[in-house]
N, CA, C and O of each residue as an XYZ file, in Angstrom:
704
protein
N      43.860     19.778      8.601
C      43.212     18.998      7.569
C      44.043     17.736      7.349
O      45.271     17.776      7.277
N      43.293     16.563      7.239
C      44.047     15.502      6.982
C      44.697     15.275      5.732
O      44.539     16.152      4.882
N      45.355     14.343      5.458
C      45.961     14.233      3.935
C      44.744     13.791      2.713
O      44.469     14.214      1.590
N      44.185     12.663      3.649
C      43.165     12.452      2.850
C      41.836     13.201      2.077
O      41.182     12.936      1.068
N      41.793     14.427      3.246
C      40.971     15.533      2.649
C      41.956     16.615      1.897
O      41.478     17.393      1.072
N      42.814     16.621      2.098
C      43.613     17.784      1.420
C      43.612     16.820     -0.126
O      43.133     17.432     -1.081
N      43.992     15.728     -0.340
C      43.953     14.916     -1.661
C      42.379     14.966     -2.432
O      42.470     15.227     -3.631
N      41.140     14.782     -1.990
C      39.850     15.281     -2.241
C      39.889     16.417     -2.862
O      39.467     16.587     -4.006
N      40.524     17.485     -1.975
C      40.259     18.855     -2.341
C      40.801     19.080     -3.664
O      40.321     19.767     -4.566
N      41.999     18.322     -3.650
C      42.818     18.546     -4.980
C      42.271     18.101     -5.847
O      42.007     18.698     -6.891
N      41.967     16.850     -5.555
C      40.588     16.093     -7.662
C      39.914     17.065     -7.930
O      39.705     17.547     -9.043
N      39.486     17.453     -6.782
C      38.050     18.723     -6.739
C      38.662     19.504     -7.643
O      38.381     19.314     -8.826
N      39.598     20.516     -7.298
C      39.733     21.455     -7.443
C      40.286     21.006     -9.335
O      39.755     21.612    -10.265
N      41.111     20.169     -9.535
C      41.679     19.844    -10.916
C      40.306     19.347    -11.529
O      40.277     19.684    -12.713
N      39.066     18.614    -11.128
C      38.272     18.508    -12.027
C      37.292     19.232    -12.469
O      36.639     19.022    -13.492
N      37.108     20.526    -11.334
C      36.482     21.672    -11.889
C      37.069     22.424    -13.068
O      36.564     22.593    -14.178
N      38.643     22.983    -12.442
C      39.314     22.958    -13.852
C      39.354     22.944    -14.736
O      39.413     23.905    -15.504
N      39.329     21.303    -15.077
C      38.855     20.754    -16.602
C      37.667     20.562    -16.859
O      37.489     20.079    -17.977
N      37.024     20.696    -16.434
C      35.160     21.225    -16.909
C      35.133     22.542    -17.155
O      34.418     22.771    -18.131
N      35.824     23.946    -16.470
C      35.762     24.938    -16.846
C      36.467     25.679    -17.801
O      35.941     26.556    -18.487
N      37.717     25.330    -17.865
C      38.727     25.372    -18.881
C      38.936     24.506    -20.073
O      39.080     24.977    -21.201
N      38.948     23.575    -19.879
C      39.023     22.270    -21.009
C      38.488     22.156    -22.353
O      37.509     22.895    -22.464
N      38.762     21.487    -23.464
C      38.484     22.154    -24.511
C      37.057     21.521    -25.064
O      37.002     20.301    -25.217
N      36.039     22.242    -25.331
C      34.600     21.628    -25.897
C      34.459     21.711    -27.167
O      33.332     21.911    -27.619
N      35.465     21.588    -27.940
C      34.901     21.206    -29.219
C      35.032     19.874    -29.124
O      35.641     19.116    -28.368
N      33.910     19.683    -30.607
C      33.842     18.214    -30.685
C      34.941     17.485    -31.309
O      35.752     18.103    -31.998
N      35.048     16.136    -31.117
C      36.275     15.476    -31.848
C      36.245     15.554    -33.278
O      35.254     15.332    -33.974
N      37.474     15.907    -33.708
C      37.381     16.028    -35.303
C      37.792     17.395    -35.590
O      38.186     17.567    -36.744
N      37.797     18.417    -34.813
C      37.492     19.540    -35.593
C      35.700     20.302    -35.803
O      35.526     21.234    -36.589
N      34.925     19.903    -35.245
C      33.968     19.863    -35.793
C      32.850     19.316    -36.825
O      31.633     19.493    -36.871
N      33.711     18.609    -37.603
C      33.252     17.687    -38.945
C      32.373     16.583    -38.500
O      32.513     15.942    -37.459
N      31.348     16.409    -39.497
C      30.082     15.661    -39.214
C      30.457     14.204    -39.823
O      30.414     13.936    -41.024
N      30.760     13.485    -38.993
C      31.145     11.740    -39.568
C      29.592     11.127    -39.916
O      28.461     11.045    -39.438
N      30.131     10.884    -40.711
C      28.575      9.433    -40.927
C      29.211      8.339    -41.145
O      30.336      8.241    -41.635
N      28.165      7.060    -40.612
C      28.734      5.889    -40.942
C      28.629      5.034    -42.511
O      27.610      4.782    -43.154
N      30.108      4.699    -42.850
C      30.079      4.047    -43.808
C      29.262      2.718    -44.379
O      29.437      1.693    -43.722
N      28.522      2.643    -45.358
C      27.991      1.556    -45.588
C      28.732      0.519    -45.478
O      29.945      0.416    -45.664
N      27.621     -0.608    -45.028
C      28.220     -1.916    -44.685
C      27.854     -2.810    -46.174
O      26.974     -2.353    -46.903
N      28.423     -3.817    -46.485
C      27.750     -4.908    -47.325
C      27.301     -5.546    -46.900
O      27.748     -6.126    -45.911
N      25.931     -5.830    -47.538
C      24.995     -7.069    -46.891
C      25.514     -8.333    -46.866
O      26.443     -8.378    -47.672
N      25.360     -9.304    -46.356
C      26.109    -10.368    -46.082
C      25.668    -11.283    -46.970
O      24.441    -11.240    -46.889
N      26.054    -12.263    -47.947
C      25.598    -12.953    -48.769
C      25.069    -14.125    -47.947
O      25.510    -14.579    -46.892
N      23.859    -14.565    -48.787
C      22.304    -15.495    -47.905
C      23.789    -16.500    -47.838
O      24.792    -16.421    -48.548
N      23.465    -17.489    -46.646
C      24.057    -18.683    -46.557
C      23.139    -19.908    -47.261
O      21.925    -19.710    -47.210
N      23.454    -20.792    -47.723
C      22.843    -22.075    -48.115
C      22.327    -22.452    -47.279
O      22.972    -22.288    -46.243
N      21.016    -23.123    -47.094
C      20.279    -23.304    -46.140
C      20.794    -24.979    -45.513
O      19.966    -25.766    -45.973
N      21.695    -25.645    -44.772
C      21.892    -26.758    -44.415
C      20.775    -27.237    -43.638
O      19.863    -26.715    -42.995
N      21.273    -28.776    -44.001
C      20.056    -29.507    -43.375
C      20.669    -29.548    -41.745
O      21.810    -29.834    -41.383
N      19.477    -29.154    -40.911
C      19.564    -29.446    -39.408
C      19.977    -30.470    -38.797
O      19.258    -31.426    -39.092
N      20.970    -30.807    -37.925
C      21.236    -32.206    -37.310
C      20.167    -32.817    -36.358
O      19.069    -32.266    -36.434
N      20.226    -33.403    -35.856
C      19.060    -34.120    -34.956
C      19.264    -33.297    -33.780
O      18.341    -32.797    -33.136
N      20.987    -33.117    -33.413
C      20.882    -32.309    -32.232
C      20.619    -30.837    -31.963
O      20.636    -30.285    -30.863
N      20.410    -30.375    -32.972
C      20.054    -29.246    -33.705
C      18.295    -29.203    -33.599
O      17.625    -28.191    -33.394
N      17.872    -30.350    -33.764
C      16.467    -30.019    -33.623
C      15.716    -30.542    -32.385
O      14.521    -30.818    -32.283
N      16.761    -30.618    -31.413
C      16.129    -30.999    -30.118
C      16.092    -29.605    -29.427
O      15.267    -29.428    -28.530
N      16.889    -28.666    -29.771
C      17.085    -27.294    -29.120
C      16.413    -26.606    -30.165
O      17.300    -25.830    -30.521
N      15.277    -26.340    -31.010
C      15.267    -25.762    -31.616
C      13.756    -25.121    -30.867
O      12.950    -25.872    -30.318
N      13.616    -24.022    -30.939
C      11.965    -23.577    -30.097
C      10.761    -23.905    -30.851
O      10.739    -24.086    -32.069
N       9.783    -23.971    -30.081
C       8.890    -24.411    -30.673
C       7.534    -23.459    -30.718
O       6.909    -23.150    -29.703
N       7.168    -23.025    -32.118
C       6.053    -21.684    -31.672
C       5.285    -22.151    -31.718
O       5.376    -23.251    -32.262
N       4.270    -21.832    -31.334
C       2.798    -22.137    -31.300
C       2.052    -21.172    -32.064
O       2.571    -20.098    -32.368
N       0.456    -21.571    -32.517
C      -0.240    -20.972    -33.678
C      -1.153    -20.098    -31.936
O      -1.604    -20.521    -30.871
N      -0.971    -18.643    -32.668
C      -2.090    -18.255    -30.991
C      -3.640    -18.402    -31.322
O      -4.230    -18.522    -32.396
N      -4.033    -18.354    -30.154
C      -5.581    -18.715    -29.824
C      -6.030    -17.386    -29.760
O      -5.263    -16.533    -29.314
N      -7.592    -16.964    -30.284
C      -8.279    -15.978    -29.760
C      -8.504    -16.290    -28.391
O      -8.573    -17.346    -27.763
N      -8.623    -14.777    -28.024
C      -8.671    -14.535    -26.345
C     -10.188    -15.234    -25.896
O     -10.171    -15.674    -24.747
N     -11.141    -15.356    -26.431
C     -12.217    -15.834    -25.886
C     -12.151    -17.050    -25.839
O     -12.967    -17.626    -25.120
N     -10.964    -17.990    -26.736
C     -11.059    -19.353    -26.490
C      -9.854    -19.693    -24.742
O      -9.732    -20.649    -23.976
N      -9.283    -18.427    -24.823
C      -8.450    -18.735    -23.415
C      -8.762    -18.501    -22.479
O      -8.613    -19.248    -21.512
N      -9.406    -17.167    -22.439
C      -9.960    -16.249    -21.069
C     -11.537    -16.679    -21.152
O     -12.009    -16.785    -20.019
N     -12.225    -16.882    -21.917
C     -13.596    -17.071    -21.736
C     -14.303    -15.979    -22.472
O     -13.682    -15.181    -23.174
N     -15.576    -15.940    -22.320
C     -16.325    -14.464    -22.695
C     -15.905    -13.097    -22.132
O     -15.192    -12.953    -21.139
N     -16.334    -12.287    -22.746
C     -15.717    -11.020    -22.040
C     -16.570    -10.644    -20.805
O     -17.466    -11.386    -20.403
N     -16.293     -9.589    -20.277
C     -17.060     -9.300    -18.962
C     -19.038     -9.033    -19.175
O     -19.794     -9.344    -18.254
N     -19.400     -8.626    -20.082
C     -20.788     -8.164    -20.168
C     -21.452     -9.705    -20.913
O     -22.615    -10.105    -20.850
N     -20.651    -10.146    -21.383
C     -21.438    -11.944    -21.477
C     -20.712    -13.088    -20.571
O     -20.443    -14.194    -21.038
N     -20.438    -12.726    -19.294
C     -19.497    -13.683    -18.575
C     -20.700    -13.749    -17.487
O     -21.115    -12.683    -17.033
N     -21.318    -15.082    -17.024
C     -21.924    -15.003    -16.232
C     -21.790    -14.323    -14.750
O     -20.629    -13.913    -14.749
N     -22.507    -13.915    -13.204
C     -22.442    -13.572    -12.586
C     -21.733    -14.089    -11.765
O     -21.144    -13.368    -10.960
N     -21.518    -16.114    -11.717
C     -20.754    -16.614    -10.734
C     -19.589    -16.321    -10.576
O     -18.999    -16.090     -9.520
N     -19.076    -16.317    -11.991
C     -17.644    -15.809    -12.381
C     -16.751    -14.952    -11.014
O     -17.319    -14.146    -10.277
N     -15.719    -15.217    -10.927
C     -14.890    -14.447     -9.575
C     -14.327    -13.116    -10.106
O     -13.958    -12.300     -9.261
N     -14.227    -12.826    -11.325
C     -13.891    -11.444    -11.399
C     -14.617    -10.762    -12.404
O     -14.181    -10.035    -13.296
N     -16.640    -11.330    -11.955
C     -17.540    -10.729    -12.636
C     -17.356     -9.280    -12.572
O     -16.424     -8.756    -11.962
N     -18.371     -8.561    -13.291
C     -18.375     -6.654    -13.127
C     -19.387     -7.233    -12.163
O     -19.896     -8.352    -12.220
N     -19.680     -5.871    -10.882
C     -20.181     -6.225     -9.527
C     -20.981     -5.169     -9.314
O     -20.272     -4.176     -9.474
N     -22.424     -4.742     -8.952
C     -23.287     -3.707     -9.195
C     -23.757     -3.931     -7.596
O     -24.138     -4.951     -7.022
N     -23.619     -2.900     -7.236
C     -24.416     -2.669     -5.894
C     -26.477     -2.175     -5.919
O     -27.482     -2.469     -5.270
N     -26.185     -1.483     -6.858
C     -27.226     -0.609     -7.469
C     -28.690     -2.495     -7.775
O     -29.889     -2.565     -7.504
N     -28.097     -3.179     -8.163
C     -28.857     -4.066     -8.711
C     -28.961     -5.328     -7.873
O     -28.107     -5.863     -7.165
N     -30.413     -5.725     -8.165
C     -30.569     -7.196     -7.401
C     -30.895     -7.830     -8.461
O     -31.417     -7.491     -9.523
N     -30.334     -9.279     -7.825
C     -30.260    -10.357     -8.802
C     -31.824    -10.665     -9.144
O     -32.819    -10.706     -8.420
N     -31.637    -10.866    -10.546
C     -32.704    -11.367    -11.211
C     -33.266    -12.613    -10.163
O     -32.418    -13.313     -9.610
N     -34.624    -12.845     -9.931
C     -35.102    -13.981     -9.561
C     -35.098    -13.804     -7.667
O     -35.512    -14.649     -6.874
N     -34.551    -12.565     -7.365
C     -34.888    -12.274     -6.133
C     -35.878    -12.173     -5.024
O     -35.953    -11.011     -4.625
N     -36.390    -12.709     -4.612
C     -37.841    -12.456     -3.535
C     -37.195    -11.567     -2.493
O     -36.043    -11.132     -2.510
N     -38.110    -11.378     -1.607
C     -38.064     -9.735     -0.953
C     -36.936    -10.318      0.033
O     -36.369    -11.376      0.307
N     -36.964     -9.181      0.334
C     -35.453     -8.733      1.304
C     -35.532     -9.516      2.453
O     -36.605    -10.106      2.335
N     -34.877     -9.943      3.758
C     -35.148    -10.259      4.750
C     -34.800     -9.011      5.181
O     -34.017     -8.284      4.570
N     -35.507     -8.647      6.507
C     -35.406     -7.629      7.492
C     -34.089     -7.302      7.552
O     -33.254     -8.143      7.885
N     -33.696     -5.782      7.170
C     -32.161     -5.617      8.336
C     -32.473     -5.612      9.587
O     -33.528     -5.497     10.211
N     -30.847     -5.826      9.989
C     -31.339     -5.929     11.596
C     -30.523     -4.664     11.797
O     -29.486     -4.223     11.301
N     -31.621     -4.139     12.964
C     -31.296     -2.833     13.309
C     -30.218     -2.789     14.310
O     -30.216     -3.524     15.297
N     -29.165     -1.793     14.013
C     -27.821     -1.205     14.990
C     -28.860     -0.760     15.927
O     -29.936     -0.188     15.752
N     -27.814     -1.472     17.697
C     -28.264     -0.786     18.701
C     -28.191      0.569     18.457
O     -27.919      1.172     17.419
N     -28.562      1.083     19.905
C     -28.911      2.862     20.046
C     -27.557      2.896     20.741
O     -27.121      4.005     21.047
N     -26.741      1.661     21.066
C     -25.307      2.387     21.640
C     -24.647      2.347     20.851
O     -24.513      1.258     20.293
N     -24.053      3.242     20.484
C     -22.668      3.575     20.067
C     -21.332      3.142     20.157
O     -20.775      3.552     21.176
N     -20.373      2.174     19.133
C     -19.223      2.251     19.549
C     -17.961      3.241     20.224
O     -17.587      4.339     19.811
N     -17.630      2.735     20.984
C     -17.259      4.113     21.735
C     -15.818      4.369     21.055
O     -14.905      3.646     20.656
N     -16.161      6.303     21.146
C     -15.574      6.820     20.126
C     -14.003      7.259     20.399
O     -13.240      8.042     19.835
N     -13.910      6.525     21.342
C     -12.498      7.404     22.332
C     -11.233      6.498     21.469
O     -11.226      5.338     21.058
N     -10.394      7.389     21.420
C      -8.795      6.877     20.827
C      -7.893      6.360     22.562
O      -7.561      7.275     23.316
N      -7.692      5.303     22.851
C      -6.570      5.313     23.818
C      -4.991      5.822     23.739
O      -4.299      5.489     22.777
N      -4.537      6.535     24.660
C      -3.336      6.949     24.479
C      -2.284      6.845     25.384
O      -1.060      6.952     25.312
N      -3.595      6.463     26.787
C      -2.009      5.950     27.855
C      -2.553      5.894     29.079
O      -3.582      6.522     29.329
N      -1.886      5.083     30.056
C      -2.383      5.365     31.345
C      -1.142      5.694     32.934
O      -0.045      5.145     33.035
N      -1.482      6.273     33.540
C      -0.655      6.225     34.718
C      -1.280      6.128     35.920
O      -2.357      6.624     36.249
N      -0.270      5.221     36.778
C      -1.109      4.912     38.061
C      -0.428      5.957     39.179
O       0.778      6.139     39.341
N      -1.435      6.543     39.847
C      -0.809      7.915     40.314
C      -1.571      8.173     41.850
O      -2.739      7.788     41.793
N      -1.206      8.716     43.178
C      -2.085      8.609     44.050
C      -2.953      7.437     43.937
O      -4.176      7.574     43.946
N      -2.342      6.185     43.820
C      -3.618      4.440     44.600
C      -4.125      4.745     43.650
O      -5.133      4.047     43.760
N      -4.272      5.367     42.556
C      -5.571      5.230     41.311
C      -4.870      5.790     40.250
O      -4.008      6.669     40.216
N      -5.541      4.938     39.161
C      -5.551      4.968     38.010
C      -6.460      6.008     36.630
O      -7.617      6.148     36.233
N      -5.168      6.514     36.312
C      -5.288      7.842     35.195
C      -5.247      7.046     34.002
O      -4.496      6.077     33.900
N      -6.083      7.447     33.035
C      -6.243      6.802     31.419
C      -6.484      8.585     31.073
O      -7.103      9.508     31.602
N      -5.341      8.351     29.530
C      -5.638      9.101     28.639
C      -6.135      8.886     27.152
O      -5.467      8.403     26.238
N      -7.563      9.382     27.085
C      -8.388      9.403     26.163
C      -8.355     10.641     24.915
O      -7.964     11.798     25.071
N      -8.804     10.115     23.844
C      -9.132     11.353     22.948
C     -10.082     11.140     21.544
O     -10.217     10.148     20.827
N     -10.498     12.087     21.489
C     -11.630     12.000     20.531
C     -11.567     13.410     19.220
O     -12.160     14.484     19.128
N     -10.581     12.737     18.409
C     -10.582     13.702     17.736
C      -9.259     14.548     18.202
O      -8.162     14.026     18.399
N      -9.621     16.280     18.379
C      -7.918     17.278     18.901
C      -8.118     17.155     20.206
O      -7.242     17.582     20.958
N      -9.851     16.268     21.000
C      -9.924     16.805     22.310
C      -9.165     15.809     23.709
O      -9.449     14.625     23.533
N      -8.531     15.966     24.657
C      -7.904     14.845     25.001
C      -8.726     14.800     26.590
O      -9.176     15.726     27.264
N      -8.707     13.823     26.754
C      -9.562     13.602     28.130
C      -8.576     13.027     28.997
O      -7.752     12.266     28.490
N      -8.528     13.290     30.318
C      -7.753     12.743     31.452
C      -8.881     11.907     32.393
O      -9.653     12.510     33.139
N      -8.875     10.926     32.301
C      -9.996     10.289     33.327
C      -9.746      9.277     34.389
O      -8.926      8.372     34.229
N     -10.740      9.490     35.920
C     -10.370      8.118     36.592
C     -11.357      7.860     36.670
O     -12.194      8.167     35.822
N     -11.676      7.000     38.048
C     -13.810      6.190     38.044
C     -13.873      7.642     38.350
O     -12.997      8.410     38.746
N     -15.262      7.848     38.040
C     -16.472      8.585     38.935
C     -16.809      9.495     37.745
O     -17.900     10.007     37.496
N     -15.214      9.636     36.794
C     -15.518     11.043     35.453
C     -16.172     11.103     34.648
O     -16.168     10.158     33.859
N     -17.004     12.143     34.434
C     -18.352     11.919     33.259
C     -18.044     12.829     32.163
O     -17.842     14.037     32.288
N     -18.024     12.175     31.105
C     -17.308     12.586     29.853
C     -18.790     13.110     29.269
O     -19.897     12.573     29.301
N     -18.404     14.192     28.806
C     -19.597     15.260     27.705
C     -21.303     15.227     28.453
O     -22.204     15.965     28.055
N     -21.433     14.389     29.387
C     -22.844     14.168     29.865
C     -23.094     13.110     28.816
O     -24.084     13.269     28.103
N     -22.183     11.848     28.590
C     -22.563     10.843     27.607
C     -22.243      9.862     28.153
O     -23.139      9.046     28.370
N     -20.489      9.457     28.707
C     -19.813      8.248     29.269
C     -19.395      8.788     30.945
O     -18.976      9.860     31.382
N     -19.578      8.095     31.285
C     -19.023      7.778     32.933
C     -17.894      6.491     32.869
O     -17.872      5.451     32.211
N     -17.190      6.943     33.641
C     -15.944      6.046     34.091
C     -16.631      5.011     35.491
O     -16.627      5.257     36.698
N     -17.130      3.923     34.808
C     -17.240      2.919     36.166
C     -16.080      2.458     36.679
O     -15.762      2.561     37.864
N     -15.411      1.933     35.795
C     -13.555      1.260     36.725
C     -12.918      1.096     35.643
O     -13.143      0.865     34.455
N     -11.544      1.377     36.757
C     -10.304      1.503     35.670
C      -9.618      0.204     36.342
O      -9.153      0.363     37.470
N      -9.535     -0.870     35.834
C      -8.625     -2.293     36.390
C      -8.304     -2.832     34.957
O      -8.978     -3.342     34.062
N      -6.613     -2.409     35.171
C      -6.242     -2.804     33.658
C      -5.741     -4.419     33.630
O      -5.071     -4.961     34.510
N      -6.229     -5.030     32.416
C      -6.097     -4.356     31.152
C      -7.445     -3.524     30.783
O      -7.348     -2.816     29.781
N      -8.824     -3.522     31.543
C     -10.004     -2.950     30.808
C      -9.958     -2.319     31.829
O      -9.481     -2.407     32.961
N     -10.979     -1.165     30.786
C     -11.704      0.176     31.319
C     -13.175      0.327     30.580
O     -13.630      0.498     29.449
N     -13.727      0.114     32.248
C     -15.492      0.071     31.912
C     -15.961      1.483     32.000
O     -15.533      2.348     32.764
N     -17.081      1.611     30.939
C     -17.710      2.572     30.918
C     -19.002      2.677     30.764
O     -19.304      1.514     30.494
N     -20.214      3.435     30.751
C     -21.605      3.189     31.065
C     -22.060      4.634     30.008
O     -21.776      5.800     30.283
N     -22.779      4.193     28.843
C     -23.194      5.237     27.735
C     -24.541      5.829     28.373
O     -25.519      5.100     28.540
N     -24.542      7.145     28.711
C     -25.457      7.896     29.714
C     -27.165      7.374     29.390
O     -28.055      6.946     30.124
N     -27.066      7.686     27.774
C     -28.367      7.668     27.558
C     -28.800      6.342     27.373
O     -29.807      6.206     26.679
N     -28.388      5.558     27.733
C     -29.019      4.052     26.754
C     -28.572      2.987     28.351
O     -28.707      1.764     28.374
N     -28.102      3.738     29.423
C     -26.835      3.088     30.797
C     -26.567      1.616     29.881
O     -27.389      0.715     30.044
N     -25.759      1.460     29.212
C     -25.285      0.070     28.686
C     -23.908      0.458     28.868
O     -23.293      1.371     28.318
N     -23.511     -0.406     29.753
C     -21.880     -0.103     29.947
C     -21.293     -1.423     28.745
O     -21.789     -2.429     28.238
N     -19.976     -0.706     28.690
C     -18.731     -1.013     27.402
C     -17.613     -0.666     27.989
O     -17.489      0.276     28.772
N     -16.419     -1.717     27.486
C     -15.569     -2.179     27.713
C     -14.774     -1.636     26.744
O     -15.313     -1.519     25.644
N     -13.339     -1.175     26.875
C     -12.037     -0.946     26.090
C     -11.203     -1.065     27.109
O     -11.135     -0.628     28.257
N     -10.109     -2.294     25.893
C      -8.977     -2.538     26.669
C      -7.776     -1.364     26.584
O      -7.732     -0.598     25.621
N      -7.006     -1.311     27.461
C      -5.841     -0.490     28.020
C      -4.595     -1.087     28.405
O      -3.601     -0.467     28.783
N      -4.685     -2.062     28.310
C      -3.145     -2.898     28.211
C      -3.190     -3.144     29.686
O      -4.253     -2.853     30.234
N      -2.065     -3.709     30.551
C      -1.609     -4.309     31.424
C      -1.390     -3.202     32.530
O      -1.824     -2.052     32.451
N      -0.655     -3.721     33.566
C      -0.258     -2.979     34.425
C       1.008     -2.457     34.222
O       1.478     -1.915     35.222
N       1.717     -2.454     33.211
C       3.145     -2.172     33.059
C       3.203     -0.855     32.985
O       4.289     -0.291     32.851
């Protein structure tokens, strides 16, 4: 043991010591001190302020109601307002009909997580996953009877959505 830990050990050991042994009564004997009254300080004469005295002196202001600072509150604050209350549920007064949504294709963003690729035997391995399930894929692999692997030339990897054949693109990084 070094000196320096053998000296540790020793505070240790002397300041347990005196936490376990040491004496816990309170100072005094026990006896309950209270503090002695003070005398109030007699008012000073009020002197007149110097000039330099009233260049540092603060200056309060009378306050304003909040509607003359902030404006109306939220349920009489018009709609333009930037931190109007905001209703999804409701269309604006004075609305004419909707324009058409436009309808989401029938393909699907594709749902695959990328996780890696290796180039192995002249061709290229990508690892996919969807969710706990992990896919190992090169060209030709047909995922669930949904995606086919057209080509793997990184940085992209093309793919062709079975039912709709609209091939899609996700990048895979470089050749590194």
């Amino acid at each position: 043991m070094k000196l320096r830990q053998a000296l540790m050990l020793a505070a240790l050991a002397a300041s347990a010591g005196l936490a376990i042994f040491g004496d816990r009564t309170p100072n005094g004997g026990g006896e309950t001190v209270e503090p002695a009254p003070r005398p109030q300080p007699a008012a000073a004469p009020k002197a007149a302020a110097s000039p330099a005295k009233r260049k540092h002196a603060a200056i309060i202001l009378a306050l304003l109601p909040r509607e003359d600072l902030m404006g109306p509150r939220d349920e009489e604050r018009p709609e333009s307002t930037l931190f109007a209350a905001q209703s999804l549920d409701r269309t604006p007064a004075g609305a004419g009909p909707q324009a058409p949504v436009a309808v989401p294709s029938a393909t699907p963003g594709l749902p695959f997580t990328y996780l890696g690729k290796k180039y192995e035997n002249a061709a290229w391995e990508v690892y996919l996953a969807i969710g706990d399930q992990t896919y190992f894929v090169r060209e030709g692999t047909v995922i669930d009877q949904k995606y086919a692997v057209n080509q793997i030339r990184p940085p992209v990897l093309t793919m062709t959505y079975l039912p709709t054949k609209q091939q899609q693109t996700m990048t895979i990084g470089g050749e590194e």
